[in-house]
C-alpha positions as CSV (number, residue, x, y, z in Angstrom):
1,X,125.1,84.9,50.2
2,X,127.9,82.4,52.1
3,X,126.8,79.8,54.2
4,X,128.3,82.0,57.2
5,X,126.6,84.7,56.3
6,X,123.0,82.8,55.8
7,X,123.7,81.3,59.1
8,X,124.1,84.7,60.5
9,X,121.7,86.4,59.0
10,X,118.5,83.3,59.9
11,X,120.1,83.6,63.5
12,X,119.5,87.3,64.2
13,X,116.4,86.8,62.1
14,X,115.0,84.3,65.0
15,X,116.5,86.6,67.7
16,X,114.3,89.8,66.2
17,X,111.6,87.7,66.2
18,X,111.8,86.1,69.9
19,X,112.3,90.0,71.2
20,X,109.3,91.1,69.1
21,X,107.5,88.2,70.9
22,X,108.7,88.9,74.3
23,X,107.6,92.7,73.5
24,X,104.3,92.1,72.5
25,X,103.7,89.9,75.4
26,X,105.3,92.3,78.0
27,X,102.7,95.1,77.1
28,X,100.1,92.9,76.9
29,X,100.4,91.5,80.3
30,X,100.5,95.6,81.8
31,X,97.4,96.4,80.0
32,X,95.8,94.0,82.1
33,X,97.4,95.6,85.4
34,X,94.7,97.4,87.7
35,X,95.1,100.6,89.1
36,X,94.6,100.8,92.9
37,X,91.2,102.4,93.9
38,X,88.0,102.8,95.2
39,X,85.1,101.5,93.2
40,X,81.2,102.7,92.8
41,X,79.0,103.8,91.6
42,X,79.1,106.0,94.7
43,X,81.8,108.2,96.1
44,X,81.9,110.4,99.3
45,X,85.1,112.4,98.5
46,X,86.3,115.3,101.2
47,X,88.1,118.5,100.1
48,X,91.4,119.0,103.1
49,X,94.3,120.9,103.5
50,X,97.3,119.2,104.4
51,X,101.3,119.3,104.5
52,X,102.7,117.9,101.6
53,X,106.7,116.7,102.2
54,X,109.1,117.1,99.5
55,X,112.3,115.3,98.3
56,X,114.0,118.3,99.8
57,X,112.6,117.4,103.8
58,X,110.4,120.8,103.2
59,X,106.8,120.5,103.3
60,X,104.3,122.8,101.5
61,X,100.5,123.3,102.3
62,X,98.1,122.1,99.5
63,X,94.5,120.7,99.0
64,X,93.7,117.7,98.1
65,X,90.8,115.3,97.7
66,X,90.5,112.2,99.8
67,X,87.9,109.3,100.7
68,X,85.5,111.1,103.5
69,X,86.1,109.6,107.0
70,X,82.5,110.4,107.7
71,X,81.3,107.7,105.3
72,X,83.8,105.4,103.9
73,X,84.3,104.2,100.6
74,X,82.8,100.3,100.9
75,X,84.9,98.7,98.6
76,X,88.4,98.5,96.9
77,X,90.3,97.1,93.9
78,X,91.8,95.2,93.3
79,X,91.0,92.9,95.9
80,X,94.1,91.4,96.4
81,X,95.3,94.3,97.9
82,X,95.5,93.4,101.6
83,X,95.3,96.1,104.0
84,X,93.4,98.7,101.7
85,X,92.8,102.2,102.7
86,X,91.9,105.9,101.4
87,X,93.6,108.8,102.9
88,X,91.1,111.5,103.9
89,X,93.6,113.8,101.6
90,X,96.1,112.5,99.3
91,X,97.5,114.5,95.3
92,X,96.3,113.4,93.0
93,X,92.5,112.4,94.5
94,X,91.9,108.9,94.8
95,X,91.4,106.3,91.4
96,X,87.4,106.2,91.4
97,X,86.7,102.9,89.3
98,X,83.2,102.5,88.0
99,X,82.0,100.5,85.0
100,X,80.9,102.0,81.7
101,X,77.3,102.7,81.9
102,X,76.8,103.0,85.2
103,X,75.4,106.0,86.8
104,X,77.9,107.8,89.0
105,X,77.3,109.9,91.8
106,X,80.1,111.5,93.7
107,X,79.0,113.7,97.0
108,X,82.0,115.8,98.0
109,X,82.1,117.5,101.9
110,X,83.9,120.8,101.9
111,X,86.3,120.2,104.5
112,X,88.4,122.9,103.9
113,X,88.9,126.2,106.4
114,X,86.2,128.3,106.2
115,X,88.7,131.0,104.9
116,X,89.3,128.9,101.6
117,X,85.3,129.3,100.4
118,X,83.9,127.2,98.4
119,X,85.3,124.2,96.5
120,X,83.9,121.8,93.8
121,X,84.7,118.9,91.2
122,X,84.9,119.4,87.6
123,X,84.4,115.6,85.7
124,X,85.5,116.8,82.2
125,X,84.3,114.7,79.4
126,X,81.0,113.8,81.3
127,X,77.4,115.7,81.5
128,X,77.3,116.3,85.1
129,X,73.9,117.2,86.8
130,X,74.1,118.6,90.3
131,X,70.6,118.6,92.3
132,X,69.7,122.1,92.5
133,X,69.6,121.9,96.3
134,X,72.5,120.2,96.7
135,X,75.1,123.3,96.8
136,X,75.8,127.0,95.3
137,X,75.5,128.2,91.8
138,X,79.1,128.9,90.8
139,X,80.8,129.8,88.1
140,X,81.7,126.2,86.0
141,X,79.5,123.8,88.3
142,X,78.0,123.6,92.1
143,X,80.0,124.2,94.6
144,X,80.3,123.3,98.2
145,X,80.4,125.9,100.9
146,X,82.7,125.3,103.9
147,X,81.0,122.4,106.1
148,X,78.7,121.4,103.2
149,X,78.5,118.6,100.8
150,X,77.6,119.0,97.7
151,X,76.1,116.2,94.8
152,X,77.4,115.4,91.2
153,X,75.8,112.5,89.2
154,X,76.5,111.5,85.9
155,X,76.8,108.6,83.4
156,X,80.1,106.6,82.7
157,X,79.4,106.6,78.9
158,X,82.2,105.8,77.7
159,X,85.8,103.9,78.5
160,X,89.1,105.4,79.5
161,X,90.9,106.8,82.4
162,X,89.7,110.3,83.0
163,X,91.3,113.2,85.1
164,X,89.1,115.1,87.6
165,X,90.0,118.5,89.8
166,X,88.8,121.6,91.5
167,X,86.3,124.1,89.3
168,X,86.4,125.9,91.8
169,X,90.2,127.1,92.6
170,X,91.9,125.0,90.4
171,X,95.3,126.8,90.9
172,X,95.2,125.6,94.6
């Protein structure tokens, strides 16, 4: 190899290296970002309709789940955040943070029309137990009737960011 070509070759070598570098520290420094939310162990969620707006200017009725106004969540994270609050109906739900092991309980109010029926959570991944008084027997889990709140408890057993949604009427 000619001296050019040596030259060349350590230079891009160093270069690959320094991006590599700058790489690995760029994805480091997100995994340590935190996710807005409300943390635990307890949640009081709400099930509500609302109008959703669109890029287009149209808006479309949905339900959603929200922080209940009744009993508000009694902290948030990260801290920093100044100015903190939790919709009483937003898509998706709000970010419930808890720590692994900790027994979670989640009381959802039914705040829905009357005409909608029931609604309920579904916490895939988790054994959820549901006090037998707390709600109706349905079909995947306990739900709430309109009006009512209903109880799920579990425990966080293991790590990871976890999806949760209606078992009740999932397509709405």
């Amino acid at each position: 190899m000619s001296a050019p070509n040596l030259t060349y070759g350590t230079s891009y070598s160093r270069l690959l290296s320094f991006v590599m570098a700058t790489a690995i520290l760029l994805f480091a420094a997100a995994a340590h970002a935190a996710a807005p939310g409300i943390t635990g162990p307890t949640f009081n969620l709400t099930a509500q309709p609302a109008y959703l707006s669109q890029p287009d200017g149209q808006m479309i009725y949905s339900w959603g789940y929200g922080c209940d106004p009744l009993n508000p969540p009694s902290g948030y994270a990260p801290s920093a955040i100044s100015g903190t609050f939790c919709n009483s109906m937003q898509i998706p739900g709000p970010t419930l943070i808890v720590t692994e092991g900790q027994t979670v309980t989640v009381n959802l109010r039914n705040g829905l029309p009357t005409a909608a029926g029931n609604t309920s959570i579904l916490f895939p991944g988790f054994n959820v137990t549901s006090p037998a008084g707390s709600g109706v027997a349905g079909l995947l889990t306990r739900e709430a009737a309109p009006g009512v709140t209903v109880t799920y408890t579990f425990t966080a057993s293991s790590p990871g960011t976890r999806a949760y949604y209606s078992g009740t009427q999932g397509d709405l």
